[in-house]
ZATIMAR-71116 format. One record per atom (N, C-alpha, C, CB): residue in one letter; chain; x, z, y negated; residue number from 0. Coordinates in nm, 3 decimals. Glycine has a CB too. Example, Ala and Ser with C-alpha at 12.3 -4.5 7.8 and 13.67 -1.06 7.14 Angstrom:
<pts>
- A/A/1.319/0.780/0.569/0
- A/A/1.230/0.780/0.450/0
- A/A/1.320/0.780/0.330/0
- A/A/1.131/0.905/0.447/0
- S/A/1.285/0.708/0.225/1
- S/A/1.367/0.714/0.106/1
- S/A/1.290/0.787/-0.003/1
- S/A/1.408/0.572/0.060/1
</pts>
This chain:
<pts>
- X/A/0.817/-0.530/1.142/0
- X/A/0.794/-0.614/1.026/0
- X/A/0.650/-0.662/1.019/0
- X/A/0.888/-0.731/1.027/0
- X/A/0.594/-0.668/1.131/1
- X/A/0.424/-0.688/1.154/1
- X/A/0.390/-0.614/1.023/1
- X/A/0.341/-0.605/1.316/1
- X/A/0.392/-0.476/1.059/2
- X/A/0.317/-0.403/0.983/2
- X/A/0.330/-0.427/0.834/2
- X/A/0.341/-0.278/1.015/2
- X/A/0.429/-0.452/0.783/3
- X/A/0.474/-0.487/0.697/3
- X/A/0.402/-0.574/0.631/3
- X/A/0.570/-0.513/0.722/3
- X/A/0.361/-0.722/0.680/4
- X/A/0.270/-0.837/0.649/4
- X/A/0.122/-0.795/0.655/4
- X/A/0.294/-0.955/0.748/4
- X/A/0.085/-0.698/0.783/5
- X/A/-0.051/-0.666/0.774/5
- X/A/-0.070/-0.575/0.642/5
- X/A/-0.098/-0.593/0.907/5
- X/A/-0.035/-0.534/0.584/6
- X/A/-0.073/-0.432/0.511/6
- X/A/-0.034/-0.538/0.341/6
- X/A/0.031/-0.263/0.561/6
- X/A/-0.007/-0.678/0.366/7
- X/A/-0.019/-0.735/0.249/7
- X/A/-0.131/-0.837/0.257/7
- X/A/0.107/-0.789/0.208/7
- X/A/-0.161/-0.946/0.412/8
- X/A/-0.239/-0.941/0.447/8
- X/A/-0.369/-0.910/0.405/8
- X/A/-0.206/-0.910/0.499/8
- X/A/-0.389/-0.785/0.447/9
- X/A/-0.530/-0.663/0.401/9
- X/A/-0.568/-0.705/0.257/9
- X/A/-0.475/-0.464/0.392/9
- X/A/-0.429/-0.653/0.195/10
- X/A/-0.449/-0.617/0.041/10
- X/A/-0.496/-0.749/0.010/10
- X/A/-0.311/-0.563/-0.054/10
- X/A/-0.439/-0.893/0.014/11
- X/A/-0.537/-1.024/-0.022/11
- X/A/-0.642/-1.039/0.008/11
- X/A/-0.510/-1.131/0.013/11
- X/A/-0.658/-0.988/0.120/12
- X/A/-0.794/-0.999/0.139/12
- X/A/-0.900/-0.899/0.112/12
- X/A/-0.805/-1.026/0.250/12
- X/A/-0.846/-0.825/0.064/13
- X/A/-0.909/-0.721/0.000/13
- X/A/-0.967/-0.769/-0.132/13
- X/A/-0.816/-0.610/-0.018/13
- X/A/-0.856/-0.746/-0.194/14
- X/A/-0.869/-0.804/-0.392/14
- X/A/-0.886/-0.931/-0.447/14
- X/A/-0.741/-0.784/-0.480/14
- X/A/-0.892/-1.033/-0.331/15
- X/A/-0.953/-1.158/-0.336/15
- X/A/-1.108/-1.127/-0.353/15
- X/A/-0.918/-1.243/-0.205/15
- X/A/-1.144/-1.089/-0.244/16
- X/A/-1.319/-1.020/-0.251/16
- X/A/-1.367/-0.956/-0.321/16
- X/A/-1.368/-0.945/-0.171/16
- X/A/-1.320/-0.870/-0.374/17
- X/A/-1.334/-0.742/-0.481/17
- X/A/-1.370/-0.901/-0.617/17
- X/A/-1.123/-0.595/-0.508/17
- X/A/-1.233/-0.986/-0.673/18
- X/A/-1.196/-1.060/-0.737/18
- X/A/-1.313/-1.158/-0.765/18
- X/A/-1.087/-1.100/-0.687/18
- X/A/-1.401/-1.164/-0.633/19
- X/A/-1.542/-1.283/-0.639/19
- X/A/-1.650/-1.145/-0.723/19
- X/A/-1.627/-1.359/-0.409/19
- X/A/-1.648/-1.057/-0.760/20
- X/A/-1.746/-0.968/-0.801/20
- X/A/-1.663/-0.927/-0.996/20
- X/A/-1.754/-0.808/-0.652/20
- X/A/-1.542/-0.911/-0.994/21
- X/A/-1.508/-0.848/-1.080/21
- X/A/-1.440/-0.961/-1.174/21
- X/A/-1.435/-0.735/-1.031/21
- X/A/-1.471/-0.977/-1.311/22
- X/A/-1.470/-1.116/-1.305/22
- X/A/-1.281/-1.145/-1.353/22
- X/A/-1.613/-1.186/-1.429/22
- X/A/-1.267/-1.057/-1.450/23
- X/A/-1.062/-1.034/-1.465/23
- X/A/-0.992/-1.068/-1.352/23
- X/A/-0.996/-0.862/-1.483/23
- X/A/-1.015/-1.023/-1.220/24
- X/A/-0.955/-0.996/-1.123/24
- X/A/-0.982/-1.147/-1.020/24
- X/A/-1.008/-0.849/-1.075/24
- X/A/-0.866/-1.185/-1.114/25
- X/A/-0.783/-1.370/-1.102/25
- X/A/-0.673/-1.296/-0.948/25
- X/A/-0.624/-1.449/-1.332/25
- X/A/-0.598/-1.451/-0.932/26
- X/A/-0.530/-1.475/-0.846/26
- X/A/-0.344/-1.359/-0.873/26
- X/A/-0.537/-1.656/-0.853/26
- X/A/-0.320/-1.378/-1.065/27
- X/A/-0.241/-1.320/-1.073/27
- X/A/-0.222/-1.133/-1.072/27
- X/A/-0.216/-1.387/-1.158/27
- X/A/-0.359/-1.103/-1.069/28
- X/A/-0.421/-0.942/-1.099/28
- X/A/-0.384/-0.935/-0.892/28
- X/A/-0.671/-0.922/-1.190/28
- X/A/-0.432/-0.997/-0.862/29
- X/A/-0.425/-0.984/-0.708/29
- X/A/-0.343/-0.956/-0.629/29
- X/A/-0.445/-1.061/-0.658/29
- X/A/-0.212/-1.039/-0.679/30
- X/A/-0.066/-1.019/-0.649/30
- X/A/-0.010/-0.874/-0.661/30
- X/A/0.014/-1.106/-0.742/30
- X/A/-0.070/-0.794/-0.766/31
- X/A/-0.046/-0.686/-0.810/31
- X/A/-0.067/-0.603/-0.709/31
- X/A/-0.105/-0.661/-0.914/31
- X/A/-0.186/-0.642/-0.695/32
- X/A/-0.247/-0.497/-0.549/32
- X/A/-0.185/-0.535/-0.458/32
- X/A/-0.425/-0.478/-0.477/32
- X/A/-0.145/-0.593/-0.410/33
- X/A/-0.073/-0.682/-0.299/33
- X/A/0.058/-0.584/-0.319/33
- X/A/-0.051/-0.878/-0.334/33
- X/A/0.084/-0.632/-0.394/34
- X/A/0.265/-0.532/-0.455/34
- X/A/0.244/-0.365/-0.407/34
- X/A/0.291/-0.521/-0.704/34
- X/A/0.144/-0.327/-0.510/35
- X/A/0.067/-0.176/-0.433/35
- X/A/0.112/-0.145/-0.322/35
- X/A/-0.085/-0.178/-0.395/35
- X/A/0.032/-0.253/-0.173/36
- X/A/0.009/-0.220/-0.078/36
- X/A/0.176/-0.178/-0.022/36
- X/A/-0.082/-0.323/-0.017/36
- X/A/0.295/-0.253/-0.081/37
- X/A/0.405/-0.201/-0.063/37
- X/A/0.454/-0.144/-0.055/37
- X/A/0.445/-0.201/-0.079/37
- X/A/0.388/-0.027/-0.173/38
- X/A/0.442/0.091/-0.253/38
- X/A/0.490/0.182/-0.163/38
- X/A/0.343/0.159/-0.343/38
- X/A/0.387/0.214/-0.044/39
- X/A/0.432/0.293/0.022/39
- X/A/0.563/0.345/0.119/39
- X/A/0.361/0.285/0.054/39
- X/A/0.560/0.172/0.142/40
- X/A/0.674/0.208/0.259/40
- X/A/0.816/0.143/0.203/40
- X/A/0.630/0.130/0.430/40
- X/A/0.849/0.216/0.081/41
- X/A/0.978/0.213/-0.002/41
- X/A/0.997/0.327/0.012/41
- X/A/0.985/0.169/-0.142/41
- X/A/0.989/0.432/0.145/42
- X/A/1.057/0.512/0.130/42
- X/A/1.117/0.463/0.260/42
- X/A/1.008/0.641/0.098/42
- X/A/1.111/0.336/0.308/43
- X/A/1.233/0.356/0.412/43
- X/A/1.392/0.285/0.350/43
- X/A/1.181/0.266/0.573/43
- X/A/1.355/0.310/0.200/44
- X/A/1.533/0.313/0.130/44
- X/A/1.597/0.363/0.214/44
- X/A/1.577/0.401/-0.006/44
- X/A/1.527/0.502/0.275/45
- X/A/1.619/0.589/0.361/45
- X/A/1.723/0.488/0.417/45
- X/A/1.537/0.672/0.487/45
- X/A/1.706/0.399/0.515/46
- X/A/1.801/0.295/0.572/46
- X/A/1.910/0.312/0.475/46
- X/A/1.742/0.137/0.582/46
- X/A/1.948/0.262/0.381/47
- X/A/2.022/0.277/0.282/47
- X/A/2.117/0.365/0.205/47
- X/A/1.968/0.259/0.238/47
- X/A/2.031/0.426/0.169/48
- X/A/2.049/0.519/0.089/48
- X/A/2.026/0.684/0.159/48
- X/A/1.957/0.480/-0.023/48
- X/A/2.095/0.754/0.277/49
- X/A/2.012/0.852/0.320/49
- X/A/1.982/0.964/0.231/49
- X/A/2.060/0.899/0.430/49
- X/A/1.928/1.081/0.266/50
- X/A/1.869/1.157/0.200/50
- X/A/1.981/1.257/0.137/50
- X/A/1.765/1.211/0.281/50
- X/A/2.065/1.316/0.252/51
- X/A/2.175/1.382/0.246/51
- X/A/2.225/1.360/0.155/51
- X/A/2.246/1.375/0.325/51
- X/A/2.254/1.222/0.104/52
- X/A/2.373/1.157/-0.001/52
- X/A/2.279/1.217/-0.128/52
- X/A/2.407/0.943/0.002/52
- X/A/2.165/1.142/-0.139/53
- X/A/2.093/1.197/-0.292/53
- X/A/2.065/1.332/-0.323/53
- X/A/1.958/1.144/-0.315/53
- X/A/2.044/1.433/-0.213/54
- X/A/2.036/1.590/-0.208/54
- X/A/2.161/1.603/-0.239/54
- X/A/1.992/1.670/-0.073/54
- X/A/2.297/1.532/-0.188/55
- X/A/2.434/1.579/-0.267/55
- X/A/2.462/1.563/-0.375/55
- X/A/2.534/1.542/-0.234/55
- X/A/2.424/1.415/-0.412/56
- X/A/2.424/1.382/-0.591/56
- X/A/2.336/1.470/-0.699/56
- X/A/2.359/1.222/-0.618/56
- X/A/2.251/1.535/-0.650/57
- X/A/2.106/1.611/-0.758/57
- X/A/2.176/1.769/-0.719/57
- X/A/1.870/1.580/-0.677/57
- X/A/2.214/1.805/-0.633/58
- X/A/2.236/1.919/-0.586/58
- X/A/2.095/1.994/-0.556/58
- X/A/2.325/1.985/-0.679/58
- X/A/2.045/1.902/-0.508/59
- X/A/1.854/2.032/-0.492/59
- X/A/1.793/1.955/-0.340/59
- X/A/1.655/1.984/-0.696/59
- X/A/1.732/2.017/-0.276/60
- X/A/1.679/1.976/-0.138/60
- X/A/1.625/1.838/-0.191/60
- X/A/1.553/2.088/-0.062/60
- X/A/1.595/1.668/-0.123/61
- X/A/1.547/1.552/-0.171/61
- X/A/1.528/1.517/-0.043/61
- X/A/1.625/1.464/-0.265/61
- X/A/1.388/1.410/0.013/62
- X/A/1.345/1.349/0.090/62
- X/A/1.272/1.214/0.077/62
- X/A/1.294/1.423/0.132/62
- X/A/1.345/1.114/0.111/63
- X/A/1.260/1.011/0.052/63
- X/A/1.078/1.021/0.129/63
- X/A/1.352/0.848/0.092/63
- X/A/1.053/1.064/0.240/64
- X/A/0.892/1.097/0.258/64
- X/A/0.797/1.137/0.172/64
- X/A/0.873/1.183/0.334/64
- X/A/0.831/1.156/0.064/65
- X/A/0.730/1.171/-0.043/65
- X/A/0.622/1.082/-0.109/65
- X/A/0.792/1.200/-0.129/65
- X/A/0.751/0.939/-0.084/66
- X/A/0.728/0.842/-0.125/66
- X/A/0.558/0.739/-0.053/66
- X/A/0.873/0.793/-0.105/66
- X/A/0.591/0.826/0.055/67
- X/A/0.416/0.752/0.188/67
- X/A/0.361/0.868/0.158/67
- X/A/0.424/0.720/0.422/67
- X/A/0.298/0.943/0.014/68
- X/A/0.210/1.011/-0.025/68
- X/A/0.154/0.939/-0.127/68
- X/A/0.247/1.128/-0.050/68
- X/A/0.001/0.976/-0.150/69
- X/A/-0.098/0.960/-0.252/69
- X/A/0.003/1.023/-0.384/69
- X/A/-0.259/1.053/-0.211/69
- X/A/0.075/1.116/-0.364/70
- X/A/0.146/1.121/-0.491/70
- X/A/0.244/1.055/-0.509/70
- X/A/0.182/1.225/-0.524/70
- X/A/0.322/0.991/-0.375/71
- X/A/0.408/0.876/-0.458/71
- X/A/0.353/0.752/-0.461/71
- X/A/0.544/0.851/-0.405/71
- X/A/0.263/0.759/-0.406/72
- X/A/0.167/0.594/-0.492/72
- X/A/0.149/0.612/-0.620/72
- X/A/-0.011/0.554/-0.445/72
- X/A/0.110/0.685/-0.745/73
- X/A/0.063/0.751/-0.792/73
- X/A/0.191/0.738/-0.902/73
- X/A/0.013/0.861/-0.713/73
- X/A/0.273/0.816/-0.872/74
- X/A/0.394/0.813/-0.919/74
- X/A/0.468/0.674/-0.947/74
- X/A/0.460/0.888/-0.833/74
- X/A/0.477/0.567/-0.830/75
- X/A/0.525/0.420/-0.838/75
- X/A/0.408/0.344/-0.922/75
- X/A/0.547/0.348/-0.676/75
- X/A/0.352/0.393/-0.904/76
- X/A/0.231/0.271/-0.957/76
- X/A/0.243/0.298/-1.130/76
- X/A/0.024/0.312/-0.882/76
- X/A/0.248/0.432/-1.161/77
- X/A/0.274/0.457/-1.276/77
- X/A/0.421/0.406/-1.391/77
- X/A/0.260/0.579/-1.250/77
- X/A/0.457/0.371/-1.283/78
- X/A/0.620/0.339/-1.306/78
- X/A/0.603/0.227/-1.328/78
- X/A/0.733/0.358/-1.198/78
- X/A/0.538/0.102/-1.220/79
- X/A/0.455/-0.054/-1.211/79
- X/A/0.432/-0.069/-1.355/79
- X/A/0.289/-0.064/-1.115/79
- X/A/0.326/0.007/-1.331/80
- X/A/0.221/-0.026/-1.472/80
- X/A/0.307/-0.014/-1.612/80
- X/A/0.080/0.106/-1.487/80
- X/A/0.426/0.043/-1.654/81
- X/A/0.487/0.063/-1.798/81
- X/A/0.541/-0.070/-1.786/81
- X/A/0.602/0.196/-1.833/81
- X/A/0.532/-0.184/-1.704/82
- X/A/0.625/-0.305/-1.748/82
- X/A/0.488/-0.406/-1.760/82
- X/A/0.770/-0.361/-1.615/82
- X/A/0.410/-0.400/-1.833/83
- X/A/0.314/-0.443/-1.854/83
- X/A/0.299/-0.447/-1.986/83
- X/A/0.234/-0.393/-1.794/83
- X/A/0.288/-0.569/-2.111/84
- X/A/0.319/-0.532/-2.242/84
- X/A/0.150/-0.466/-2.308/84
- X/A/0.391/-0.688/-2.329/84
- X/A/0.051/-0.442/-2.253/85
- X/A/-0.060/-0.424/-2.373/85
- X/A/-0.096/-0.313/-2.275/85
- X/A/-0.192/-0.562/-2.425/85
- X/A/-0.188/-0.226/-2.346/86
- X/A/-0.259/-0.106/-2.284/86
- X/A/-0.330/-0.115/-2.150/86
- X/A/-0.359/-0.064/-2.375/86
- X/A/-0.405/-0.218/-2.189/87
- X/A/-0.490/-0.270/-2.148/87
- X/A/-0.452/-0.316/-2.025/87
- X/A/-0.533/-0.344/-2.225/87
- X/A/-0.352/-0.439/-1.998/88
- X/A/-0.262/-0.475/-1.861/88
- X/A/-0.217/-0.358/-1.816/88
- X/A/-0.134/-0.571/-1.877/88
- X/A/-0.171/-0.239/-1.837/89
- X/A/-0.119/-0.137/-1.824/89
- X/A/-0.228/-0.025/-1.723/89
- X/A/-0.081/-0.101/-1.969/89
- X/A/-0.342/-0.039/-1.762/90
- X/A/-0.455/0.013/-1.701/90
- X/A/-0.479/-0.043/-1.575/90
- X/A/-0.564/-0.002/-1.779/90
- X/A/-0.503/-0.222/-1.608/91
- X/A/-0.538/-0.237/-1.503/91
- X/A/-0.414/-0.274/-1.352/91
- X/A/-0.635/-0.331/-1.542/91
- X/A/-0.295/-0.270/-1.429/92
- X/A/-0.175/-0.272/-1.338/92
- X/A/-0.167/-0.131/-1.251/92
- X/A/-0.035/-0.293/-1.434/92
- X/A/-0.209/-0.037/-1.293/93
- X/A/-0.176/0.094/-1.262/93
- X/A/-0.317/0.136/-1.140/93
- X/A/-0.166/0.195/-1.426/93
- X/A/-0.415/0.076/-1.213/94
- X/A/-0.556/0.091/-1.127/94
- X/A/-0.486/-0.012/-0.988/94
- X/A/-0.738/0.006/-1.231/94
- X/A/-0.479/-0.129/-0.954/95
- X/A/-0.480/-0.255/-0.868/95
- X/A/-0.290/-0.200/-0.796/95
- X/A/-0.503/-0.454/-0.998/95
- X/A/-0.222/-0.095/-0.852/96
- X/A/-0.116/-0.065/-0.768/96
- X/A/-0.145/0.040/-0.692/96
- X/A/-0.001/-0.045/-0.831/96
- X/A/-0.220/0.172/-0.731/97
- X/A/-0.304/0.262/-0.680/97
- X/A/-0.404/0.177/-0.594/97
- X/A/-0.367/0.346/-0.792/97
- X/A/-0.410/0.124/-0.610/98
- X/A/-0.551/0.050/-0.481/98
- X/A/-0.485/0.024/-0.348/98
- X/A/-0.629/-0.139/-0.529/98
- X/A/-0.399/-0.029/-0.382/99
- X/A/-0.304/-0.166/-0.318/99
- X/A/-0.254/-0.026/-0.223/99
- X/A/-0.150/-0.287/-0.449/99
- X/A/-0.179/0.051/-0.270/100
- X/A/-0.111/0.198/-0.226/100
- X/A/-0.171/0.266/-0.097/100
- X/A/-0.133/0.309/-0.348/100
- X/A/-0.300/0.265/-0.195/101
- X/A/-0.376/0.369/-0.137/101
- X/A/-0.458/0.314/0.028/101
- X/A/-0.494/0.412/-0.268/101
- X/A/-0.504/0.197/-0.006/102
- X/A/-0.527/0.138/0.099/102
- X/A/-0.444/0.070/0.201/102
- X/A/-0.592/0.076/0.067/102
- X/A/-0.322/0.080/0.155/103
- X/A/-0.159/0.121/0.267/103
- X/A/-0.194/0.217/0.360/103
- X/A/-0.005/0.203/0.180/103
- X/A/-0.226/0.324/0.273/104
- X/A/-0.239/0.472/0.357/104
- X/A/-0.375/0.507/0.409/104
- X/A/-0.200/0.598/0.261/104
- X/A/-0.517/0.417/0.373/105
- X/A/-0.613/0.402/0.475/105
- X/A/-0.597/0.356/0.588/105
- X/A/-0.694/0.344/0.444/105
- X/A/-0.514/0.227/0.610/106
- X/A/-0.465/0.199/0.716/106
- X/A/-0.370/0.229/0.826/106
- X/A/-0.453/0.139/0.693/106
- X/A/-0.273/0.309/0.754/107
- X/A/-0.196/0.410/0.830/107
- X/A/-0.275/0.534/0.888/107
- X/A/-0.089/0.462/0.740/107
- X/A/-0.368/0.569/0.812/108
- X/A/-0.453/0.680/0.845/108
- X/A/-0.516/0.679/0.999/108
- X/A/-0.566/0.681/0.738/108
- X/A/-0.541/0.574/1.035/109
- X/A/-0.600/0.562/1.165/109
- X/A/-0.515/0.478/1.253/109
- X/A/-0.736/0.505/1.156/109
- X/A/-0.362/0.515/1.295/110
- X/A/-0.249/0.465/1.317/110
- X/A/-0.234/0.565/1.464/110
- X/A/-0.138/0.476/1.180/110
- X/A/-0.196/0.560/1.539/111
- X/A/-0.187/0.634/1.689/111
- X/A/-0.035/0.700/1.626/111
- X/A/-0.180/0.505/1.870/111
- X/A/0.002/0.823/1.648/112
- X/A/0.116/0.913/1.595/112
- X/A/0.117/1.016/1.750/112
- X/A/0.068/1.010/1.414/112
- X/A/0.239/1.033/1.838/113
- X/A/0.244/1.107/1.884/113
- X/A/0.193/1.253/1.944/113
- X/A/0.288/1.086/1.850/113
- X/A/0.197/1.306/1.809/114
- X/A/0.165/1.435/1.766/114
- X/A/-0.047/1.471/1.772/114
- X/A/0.247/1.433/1.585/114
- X/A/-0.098/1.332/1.740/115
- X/A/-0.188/1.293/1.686/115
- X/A/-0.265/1.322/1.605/115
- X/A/-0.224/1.272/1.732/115
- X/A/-0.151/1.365/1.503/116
- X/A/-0.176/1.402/1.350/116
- X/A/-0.120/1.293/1.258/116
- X/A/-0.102/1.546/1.309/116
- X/A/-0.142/1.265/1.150/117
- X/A/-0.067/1.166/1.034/117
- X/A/0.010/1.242/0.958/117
- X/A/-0.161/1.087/0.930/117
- X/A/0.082/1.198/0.874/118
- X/A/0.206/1.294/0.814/118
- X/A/0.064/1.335/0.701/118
- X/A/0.401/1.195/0.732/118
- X/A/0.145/1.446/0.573/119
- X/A/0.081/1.477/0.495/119
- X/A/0.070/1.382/0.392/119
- X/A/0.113/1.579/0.468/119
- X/A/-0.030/1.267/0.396/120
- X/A/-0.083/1.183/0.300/120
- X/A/-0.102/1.214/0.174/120
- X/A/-0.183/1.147/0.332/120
- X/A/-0.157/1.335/0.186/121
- X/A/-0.191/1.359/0.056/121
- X/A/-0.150/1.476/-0.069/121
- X/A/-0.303/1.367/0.078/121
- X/A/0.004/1.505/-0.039/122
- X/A/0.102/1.539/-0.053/122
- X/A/0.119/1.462/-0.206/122
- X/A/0.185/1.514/0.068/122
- X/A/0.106/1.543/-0.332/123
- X/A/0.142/1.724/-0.327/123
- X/A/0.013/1.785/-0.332/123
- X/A/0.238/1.796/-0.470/123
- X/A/-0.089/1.705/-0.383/124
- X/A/-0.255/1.813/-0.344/124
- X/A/-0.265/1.884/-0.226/124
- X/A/-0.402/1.723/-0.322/124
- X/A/-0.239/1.823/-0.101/125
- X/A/-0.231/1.909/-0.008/125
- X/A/-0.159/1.900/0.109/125
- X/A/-0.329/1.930/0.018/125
- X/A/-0.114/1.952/0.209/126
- X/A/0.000/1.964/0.300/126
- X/A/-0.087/1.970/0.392/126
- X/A/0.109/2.077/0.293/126
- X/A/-0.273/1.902/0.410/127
- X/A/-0.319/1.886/0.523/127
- X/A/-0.246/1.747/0.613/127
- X/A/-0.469/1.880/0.494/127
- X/A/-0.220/1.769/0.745/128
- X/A/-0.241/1.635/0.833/128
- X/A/-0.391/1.616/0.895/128
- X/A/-0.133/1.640/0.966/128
- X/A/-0.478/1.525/0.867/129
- X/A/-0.564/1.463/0.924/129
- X/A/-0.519/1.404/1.104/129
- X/A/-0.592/1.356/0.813/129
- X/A/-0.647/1.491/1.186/130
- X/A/-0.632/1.386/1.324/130
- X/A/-0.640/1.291/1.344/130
- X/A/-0.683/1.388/1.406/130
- X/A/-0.565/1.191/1.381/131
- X/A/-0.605/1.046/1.362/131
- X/A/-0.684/0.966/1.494/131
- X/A/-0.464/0.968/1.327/131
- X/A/-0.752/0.869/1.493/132
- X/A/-0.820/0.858/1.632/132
- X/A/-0.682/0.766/1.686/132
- X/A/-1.005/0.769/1.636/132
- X/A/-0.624/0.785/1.654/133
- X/A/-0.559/0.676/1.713/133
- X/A/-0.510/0.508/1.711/133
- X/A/-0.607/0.688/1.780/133
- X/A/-0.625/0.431/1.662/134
- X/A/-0.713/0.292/1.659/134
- X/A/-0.554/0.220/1.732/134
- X/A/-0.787/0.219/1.453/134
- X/A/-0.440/0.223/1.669/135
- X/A/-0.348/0.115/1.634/135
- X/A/-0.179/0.194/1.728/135
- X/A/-0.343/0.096/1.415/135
- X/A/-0.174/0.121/1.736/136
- X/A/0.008/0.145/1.741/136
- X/A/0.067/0.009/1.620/136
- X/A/0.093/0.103/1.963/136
- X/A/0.162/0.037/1.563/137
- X/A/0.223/-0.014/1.435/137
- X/A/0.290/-0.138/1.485/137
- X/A/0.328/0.092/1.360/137
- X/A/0.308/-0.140/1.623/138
- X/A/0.441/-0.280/1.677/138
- X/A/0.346/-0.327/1.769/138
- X/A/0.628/-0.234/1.771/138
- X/A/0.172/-0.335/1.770/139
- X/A/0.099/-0.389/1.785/139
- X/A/0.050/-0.516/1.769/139
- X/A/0.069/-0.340/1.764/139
- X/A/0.071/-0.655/1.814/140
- X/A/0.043/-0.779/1.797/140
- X/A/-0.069/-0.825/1.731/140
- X/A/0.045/-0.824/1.898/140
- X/A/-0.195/-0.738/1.808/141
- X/A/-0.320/-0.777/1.745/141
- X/A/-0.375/-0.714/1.582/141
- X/A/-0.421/-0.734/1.856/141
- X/A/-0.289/-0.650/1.553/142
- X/A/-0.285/-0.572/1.440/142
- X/A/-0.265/-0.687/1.343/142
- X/A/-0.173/-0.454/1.439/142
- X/A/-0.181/-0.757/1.344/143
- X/A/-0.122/-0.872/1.257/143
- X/A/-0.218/-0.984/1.280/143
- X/A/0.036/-0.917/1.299/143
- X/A/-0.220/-1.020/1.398/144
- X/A/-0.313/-1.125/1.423/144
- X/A/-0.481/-1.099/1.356/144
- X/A/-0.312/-1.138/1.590/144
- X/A/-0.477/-1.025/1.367/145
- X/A/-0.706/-0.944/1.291/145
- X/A/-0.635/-0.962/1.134/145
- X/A/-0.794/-0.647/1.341/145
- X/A/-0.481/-0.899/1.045/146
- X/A/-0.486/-0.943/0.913/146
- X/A/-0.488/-1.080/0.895/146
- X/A/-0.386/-0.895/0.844/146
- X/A/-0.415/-1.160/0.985/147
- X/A/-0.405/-1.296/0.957/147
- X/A/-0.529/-1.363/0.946/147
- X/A/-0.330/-1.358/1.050/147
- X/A/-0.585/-1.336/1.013/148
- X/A/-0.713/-1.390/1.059/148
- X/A/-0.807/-1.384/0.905/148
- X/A/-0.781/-1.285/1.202/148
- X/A/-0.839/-1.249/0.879/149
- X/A/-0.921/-1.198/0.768/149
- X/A/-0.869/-1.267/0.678/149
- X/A/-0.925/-1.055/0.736/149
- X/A/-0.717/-1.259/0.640/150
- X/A/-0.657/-1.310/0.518/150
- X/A/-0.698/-1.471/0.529/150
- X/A/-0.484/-1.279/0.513/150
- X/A/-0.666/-1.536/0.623/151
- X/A/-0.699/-1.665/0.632/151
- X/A/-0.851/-1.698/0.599/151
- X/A/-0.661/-1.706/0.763/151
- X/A/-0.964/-1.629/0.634/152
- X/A/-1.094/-1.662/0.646/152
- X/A/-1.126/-1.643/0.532/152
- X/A/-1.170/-1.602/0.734/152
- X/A/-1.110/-1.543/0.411/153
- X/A/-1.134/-1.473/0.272/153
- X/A/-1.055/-1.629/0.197/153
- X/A/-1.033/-1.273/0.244/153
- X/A/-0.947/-1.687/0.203/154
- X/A/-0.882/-1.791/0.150/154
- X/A/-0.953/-1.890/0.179/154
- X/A/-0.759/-1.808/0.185/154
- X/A/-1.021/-1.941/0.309/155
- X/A/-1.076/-2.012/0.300/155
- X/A/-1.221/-2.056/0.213/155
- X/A/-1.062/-2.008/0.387/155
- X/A/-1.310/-1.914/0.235/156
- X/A/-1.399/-1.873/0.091/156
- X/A/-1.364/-1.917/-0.004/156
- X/A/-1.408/-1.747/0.046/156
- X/A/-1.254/-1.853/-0.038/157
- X/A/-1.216/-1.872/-0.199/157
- X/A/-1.187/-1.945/-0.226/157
- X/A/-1.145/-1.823/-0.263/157
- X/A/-1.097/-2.035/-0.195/158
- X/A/-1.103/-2.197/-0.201/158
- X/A/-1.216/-2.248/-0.205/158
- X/A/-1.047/-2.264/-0.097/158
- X/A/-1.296/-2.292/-0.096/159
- X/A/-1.419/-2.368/-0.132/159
- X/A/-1.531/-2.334/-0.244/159
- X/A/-1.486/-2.371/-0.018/159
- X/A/-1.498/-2.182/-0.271/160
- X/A/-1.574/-2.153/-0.403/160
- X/A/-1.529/-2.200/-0.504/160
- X/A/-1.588/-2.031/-0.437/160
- X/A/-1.387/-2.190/-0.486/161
- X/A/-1.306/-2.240/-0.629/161
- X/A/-1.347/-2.364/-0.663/161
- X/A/-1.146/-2.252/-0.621/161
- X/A/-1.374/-2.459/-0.535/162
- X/A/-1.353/-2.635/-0.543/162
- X/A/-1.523/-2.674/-0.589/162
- X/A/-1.295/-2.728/-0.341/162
- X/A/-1.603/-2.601/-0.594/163
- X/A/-1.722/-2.637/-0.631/163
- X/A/-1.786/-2.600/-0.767/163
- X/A/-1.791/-2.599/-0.538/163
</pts>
């Protein structure tokens, strides 16, 4: 569940900063990328829902792993963004869920994997795995503790900018 928080963590403190430069990109635009950073790891519905069962209901091979690809960020975010009433929110919901996503899967990218390859990220463009250096194991303490930290220090910024 660490990982889980670090990777929302990140994203505040990410689009908080971005947010001091870009001037739209308020507290509620933020939440959004934040949501993003989620996107990815909704494919462990699997728990739930396994794969077997939905390959039986469609009748065609189905895997929820698609879903921790640049194309199912891509795909969810696009989905995000239609509950947005003007074009315009729609753009930038779809841009700030793709961010949020994508920088899920920067951070997974340099994740320690067995194999010491990463799955195919970037799936369906391509079925490369990238070597990963390693940096992290996922049930890593200090992993959470460095988002907390960042997230906390970027809030503290932003607050005192706000208050002046």
């Amino acid at each position: 569940m660490a990982e889980l928080f670090s990777h929302i963590l990140l994203a505040f403190g990410l689009f908080t900063a971005v947010g001091w430069a870009v001037s739209w990109l308020d507290r509620r635009w933020v939440v959004v990328g934040m949501i993003g950073s989620l996107l990815p790891d909704l494919n462990r519905i699997d728990l739930l829902l396994d794969d077997y069962v939905v390959a039986q209901l469609l009748g065609i091979p189905f895997n929820w792993t698609g879903i921790h690809t640049v194309g199912g960020v891509l795909l969810l975010s696009g989905a995000g963004a239609v509950l947005f009433a003007t074009h315009e929110q729609q753009s930038r919901a779809f841009g700030l869920l793709a961010a949020g996503g994508c920088s899920h899967l920067l951070v997974d990218a340099v994740k320690a994997w067995a194999d010491g390859s990463n799955g195919a990220y970037l799936y369906p463009f391509s079925w490369w795995r990238n070597p990963t250096p390693g940096w992290y194991v996922s049930a890593e303490r200090w992993v959470f503790v460095a988002s907390l930290l960042l997230a906390v220090g970027v809030w503290v910024v932003d607050r005192r900018d706000s208050i002046q």
